[in-house]
N, C-alpha and C positions, 0 to 999 in steps of 0.2 A: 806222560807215560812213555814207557821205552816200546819201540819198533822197530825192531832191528838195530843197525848201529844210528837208527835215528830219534826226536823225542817229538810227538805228535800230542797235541790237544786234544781231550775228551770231554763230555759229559756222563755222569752217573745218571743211572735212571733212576726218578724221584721212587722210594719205597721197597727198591732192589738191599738190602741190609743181610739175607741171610747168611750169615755167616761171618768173619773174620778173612778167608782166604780167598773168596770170589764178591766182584760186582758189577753189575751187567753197565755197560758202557756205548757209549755213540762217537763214534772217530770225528772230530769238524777242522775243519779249516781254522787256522792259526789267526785270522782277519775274522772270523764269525762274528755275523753284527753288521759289517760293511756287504755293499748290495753286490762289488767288484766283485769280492771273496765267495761268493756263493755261485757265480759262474766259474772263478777258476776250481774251486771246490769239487764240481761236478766235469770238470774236464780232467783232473785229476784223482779221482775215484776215493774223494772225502764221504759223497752222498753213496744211499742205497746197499748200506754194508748191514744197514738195518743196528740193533742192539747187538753187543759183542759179550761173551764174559769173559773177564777180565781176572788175572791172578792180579790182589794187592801188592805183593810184592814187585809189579813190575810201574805200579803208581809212584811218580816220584816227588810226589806235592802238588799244590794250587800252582796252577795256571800262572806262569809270571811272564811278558810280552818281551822279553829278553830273549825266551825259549825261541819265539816266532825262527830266529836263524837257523835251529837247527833239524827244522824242519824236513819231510821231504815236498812240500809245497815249495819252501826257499829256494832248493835246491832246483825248482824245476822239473823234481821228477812225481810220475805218478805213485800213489799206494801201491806196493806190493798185492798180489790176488792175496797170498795167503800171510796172513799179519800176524798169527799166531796166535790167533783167539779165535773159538768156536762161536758160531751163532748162540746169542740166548736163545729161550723160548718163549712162544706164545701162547695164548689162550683163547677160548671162547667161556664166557658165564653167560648161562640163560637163565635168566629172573622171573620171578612173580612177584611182583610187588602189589598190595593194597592198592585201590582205583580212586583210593581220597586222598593222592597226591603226598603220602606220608612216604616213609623210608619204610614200614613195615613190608612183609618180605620173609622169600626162602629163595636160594638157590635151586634152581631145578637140576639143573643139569652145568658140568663142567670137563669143557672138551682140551684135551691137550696134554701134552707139547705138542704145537708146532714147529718146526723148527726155522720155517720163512713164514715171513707175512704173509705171500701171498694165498699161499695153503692159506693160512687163517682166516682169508679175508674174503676166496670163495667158498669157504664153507659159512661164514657170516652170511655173506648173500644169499648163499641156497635158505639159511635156515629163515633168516628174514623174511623171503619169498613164501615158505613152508606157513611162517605165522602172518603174514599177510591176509587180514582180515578175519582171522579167528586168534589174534591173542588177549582180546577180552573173555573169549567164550571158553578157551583150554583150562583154564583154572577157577572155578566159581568164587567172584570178588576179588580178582588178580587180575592185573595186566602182565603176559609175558612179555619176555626183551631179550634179543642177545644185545651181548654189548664183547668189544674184543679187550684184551687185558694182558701184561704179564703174566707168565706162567710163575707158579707160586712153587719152587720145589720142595718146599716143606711141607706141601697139601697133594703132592702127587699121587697118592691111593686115592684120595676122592674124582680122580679125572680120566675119564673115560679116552682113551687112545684114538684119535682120529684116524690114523693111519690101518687100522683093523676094523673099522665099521664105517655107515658112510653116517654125515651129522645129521639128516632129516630122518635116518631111523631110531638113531639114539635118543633126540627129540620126542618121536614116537613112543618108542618106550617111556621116557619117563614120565610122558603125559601118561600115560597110561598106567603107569607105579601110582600117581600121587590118585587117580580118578579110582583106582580100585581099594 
């Protein structure tokens, strides 16, 4: 994929498909695979950029190790901060699943965008901590769970805005939607 006047190696993220003109992407080092490349990776600012989206149009085919030259790894220099591509986003799902180990199930609740991990991943914890020792008890014959996830933008009316409420009351609430 193009970056600037340069062409960098990416991955798609597995199940990111919506649409034809976006796909959410991970920037890696030209070497990915080699143990070398993932220190210089991270000295040149490959790691930590998190899932990107991506215009198709700027995709210019599979990955071919010819590409490696015209790198900005090759060249020695680092990723640019701004590469031209927004943060994807994130998610939280909190589940109820059936306690006989089946996949039966509902969504309880679903938090997001987020727009970094990290937001997503201290709200995972708070909520985690929240159902710490009462996620057999909050849904009778369910186990809750968060679990973190891709943000689904085709589903975005069903997901509750983390940034406008905090996650352990939203939590609350729906416990308390599905118990009434």
């Amino acid at each position: 994929m193009r970056v600037g006047p340069f062409v960098e190696r990416a991955h798609p993220r597995p199940g990111d498909d919506h649409g034809t003109e976006m796909i959410a992407v991970a920037l890696v080092h030209p070497d990915t695979g080699d143990a070398a490349a993932y220190l210089h990776g991270r000295q040149l600012g490959y790691d930590g950029r998190g899932w990107l989206r991506c215009a198709t149009t700027a995709i210019l085919g599979t990955w071919q190790p010819a590409y490696a030259m015209l790198t900005h790894a090759a060249a020695g220099l680092p990723l640019p901060n701004d590469v031209g591509m927004a943060p994807a986003h994130y998610a939280l799902y909190i589940e109820a699943r059936k306690r006989d180990d089946s996949l039966d199930g509902f969504t309880l609740l679903r938090v997001g965008p987020y727009t970094q991990t990290r937001h997503a991943q201290q709200d995972y914890d708070r909520l985690t901590t929240a159902l710490d020792g009462r996620e057999t008890t909050l849904v009778p014959g369910h186990r809750v769970a968060a679990r973190f996830g891709p943000f689904d933008v085709s589903d975005h009316h069903l997901f509750a805005d983390p940034y406008e409420a905090d996650a352990a009351a939203l939590l609350d609430a729906a416990v308390a939607g599905v118990s009434a």
